[in-house]
MILUM-733847 format. One line per 4 residues: their letters; for each residue x, y, z of C-alpha. Coordinates in pm, whole numbers, plus 50000, padded with zeros to 5 digits. Example, Ala and Ser with C-alpha at 12.3 -4.5 7.8 and 13.67 -1.06 7.14 Angstrom:
<pts>
as> 51230/49550/50780 ~ 51367/49894/50714
</pts>
This chain:
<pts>
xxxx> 70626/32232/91348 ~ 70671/32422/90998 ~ 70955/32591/90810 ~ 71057/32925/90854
xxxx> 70710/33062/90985 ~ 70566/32985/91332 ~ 70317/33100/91550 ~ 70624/33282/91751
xxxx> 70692/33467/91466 ~ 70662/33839/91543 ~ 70572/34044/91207 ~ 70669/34381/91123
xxxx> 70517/34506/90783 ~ 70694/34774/90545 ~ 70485/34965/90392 ~ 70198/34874/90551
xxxx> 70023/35252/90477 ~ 69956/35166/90152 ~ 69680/35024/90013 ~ 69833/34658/89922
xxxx> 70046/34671/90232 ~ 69709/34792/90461 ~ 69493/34538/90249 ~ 69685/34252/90359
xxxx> 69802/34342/90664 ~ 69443/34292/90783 ~ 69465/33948/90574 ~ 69721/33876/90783
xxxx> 69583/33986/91122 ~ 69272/33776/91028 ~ 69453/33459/90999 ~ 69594/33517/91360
xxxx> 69926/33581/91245 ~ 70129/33834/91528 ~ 70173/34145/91312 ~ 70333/34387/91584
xxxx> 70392/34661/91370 ~ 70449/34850/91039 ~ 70774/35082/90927 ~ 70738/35387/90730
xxxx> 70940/35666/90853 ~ 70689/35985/90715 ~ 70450/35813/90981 ~ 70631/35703/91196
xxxx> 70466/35755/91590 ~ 70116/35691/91455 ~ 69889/35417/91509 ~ 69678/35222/91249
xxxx> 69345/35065/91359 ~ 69302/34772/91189 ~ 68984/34607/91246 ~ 68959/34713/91590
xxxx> 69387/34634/91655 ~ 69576/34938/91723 ~ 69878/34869/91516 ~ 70212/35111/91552
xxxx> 70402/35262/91295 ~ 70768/35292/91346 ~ 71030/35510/91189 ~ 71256/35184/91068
xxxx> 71321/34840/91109 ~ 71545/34908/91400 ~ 71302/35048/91588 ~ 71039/34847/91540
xxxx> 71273/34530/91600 ~ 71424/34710/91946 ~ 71042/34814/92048 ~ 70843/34477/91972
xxxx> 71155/34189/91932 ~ 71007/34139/91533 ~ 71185/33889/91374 ~ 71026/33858/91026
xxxx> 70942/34170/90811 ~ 70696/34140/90489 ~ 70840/34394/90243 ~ 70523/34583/90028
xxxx> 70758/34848/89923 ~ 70799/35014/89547 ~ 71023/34875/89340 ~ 71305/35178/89329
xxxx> 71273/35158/89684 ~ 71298/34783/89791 ~ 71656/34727/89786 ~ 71718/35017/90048
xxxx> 71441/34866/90246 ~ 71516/34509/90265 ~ 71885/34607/90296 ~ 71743/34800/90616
xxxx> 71558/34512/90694 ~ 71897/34320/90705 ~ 72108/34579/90879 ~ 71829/34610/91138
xxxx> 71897/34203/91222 ~ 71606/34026/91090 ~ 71597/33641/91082 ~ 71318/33646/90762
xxxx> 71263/33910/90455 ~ 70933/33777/90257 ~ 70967/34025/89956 ~ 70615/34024/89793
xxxx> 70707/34350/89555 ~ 70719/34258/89184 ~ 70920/34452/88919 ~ 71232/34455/89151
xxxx> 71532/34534/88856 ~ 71734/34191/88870 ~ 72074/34362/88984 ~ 71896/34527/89257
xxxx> 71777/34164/89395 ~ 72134/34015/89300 ~ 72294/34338/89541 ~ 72011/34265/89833
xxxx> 72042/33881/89810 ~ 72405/33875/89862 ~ 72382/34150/90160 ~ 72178/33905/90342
xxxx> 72258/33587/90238 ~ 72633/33733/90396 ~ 72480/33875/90699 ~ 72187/33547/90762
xxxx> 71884/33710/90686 ~ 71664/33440/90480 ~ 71475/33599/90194 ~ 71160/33480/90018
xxxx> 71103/33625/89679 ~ 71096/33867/89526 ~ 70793/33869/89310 ~ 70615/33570/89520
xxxx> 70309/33550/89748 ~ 70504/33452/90043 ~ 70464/33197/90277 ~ 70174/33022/90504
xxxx> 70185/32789/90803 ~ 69788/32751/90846 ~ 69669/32714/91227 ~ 70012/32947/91274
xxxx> 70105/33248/91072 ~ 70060/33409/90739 ~ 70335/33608/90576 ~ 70237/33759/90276
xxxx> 69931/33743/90023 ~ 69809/33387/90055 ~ 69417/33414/90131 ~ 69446/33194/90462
xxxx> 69111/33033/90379 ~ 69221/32795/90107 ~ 69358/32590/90357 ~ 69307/32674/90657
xxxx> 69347/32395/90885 ~ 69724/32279/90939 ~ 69814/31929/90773 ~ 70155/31704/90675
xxxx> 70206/31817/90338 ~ 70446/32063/90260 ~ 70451/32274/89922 ~ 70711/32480/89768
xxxx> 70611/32644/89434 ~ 70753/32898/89175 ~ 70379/33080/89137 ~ 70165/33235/89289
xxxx> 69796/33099/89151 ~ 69938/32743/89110 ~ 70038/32793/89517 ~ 69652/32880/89508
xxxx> 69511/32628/89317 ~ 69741/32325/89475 ~ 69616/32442/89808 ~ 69221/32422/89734
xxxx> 69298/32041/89526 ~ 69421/31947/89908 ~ 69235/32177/90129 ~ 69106/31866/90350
xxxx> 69477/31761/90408 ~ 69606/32071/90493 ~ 69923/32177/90513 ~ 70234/32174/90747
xxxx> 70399/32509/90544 ~ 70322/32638/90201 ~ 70616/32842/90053 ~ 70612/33099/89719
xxxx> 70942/33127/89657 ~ 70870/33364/89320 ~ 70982/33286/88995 ~ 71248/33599/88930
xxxx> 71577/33481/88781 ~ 71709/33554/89090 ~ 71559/33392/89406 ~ 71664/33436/89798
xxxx> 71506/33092/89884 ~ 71495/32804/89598 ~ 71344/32467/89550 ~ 71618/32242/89702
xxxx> 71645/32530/90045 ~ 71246/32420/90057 ~ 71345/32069/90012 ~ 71552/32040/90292
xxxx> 71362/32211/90506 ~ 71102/31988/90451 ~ 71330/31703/90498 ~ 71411/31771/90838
xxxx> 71040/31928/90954 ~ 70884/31589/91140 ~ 70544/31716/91063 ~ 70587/31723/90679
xxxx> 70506/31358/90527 ~ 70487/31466/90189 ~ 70628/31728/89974 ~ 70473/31919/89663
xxxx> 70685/32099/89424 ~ 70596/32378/89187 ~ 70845/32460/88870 ~ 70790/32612/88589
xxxx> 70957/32626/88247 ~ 71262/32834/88182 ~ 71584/32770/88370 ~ 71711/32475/88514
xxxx> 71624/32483/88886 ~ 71409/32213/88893 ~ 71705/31949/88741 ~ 71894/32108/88984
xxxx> 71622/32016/89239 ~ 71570/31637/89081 ~ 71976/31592/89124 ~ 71928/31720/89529
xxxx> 71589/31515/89557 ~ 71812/31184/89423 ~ 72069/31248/89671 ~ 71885/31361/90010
xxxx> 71544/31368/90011 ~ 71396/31020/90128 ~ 71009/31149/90193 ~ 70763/31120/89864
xxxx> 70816/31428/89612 ~ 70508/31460/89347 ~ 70546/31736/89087 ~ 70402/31988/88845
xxxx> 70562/32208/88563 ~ 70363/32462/88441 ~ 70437/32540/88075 ~ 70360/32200/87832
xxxx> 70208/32350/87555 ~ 70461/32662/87536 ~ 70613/32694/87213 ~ 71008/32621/87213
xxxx> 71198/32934/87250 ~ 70948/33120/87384 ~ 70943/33271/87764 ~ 70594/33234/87980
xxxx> 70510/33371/88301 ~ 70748/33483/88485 ~ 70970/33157/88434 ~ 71266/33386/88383
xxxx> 71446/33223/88095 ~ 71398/33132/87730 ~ 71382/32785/87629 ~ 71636/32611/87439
xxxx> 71731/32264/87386 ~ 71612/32028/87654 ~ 71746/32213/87974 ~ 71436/32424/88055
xxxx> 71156/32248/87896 ~ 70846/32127/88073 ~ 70956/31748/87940 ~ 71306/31787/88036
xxxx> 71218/31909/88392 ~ 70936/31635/88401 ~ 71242/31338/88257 ~ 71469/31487/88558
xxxx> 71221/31453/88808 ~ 71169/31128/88701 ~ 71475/30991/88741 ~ 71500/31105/89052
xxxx> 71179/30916/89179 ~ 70917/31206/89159 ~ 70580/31154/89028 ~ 70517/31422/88801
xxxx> 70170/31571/88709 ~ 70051/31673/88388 ~ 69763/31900/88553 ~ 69737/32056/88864
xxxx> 69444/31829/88914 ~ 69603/31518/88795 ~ 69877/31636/89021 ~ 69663/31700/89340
xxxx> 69503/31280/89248 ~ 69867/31172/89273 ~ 69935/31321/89623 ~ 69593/31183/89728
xxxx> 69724/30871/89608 ~ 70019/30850/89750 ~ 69839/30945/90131 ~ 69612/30649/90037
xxxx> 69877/30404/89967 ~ 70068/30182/90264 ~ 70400/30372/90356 ~ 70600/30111/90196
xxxx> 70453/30094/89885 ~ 70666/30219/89550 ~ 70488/30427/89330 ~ 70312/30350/89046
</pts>
């Protein structure tokens, strides 16, 4: 199994004539994921030939939904125009919106996350690299061959490169589903949905998590881990050596006080039974560790 993504996942792309949609389109293709189509309505009745796969271009969502039963759409579109399309995307009846477009103005995401979240339609992102379910499908910009190979841990991160980075540390694990949720102030999918996901997925063992300073979605996350999660959580939080009171990244929020700091995220996590890493690398040693260790055994 995985979350969200599956090899029955049928992917339309919009705007996937342009160059970053077209680029990783054939990113996509190439790690077998079913892209069965693209939207842009100036093109629409044409065919793209993408690596030797004759991919259609449709006129909207609708259409390319009715024509090829899509039920996840990758959104590449412009920032003054993603709203309109993901609220297309929406009206059209699509289960999954992976919004990789960054610069999205936050009221436009706040309008377009509440459409959906009303209507069902799960979104991932904005401003995030999407999501991965190796030996399955690839939504987004994840190069598939960090980890290729399909494994039991699942990982739910705030950015992009870390998502990267995490990945290669476990490459001979693998993954069950790797999720870039974006770190906007506004999200469609957050830590805890990720969490529970991972919760109920039989296939994930073990569950990485991603924050960064700024905000306070991690605690949030710690409090949800404490009450619900039972399978091993081990942790990073990018943004130690920041400065108080200054924002990094794309964390979303300025520091103050202890709600929002790397130490107060790492203290909440804590408590709530999470190993927390002060390095990618030391954080990639304690999942290792934890796969080493007898399933009973309390960590250290």
């Amino acid at each position: 199994m995985a979350i969200y993504l599956t090899k029955d996942s049928k992917v339309l792309v919009q705007g996937m004539t342009g160059a970053e949609g077209m680029k990783h389109t054939r990113r996509m293709l190439a790690a077998g994921t079913d892209v069965v189509g693209g939207v842009n309505p100036r093109k629409a009745g044409t065919t793209l030939d993408l690596d030797g796969r004759a991919t259609p271009v449709f006129g909207s969502v609708r259409e390319g939904i009715d024509a090829t039963g899509a039920d996840v759409t990758v959104v590449f579109v412009p920032p003054p125009f993603a709203k309109a399309a993901v609220m297309e995307a929406v009206d059209a009846g699509i289960r999954l919106a992976v919004v990789i477009t960054e610069g999205i103005p936050v009221h436009d995401t706040v309008a377009f996350q509440a459409y959906a979240r009303a209507r069902g339609t799960r979104i991932i992102g904005p401003n995030c690299p999407g999501l991965i379910s190796p030996g399955q499908s690839n939504a987004g910009i994840i190069p598939a061959d960090i980890a290729a190979e399909p494994g039991r841990i699942g990982l739910v991160s705030k950015s992009g490169t870390l998502t990267y980075q995490l990945m290669y540390e476990l490459r001979e694990h693998g993954f069950s589903s790797a999720v870039g949720i974006g770190g906007d102030p506004v999200v469609g999918t957050t830590h805890i949905d990720c969490l529970t996901a991972f919760e109920a997925d039989p296939d994930t063992d073990l569950i990485v998590m991603i924050g960064e300073i700024g905000g306070d979605a991690e605690e949030r996350a710690a409090d949800h881990i404490a009450a619900h999660i039972t399978k091993p959580v081990i942790a990073y939080i990018a943004g130690f050596t920041a400065p108080e009171g200054r924002t990094m990244g794309h964390a979303g929020a300025i520091v103050s006080g202890s709600s929002g700091t790397a130490e107060g995220k790492k203290k909440a996590l804590e408590a709530a039974g999470v190993q927390v890493g002060s390095t990618p690398t030391e954080t990639a040693g304690l999942v290792l560790a934890r796969l080493a260790a007898p399933a009973d055994a309390t960590p250290a």
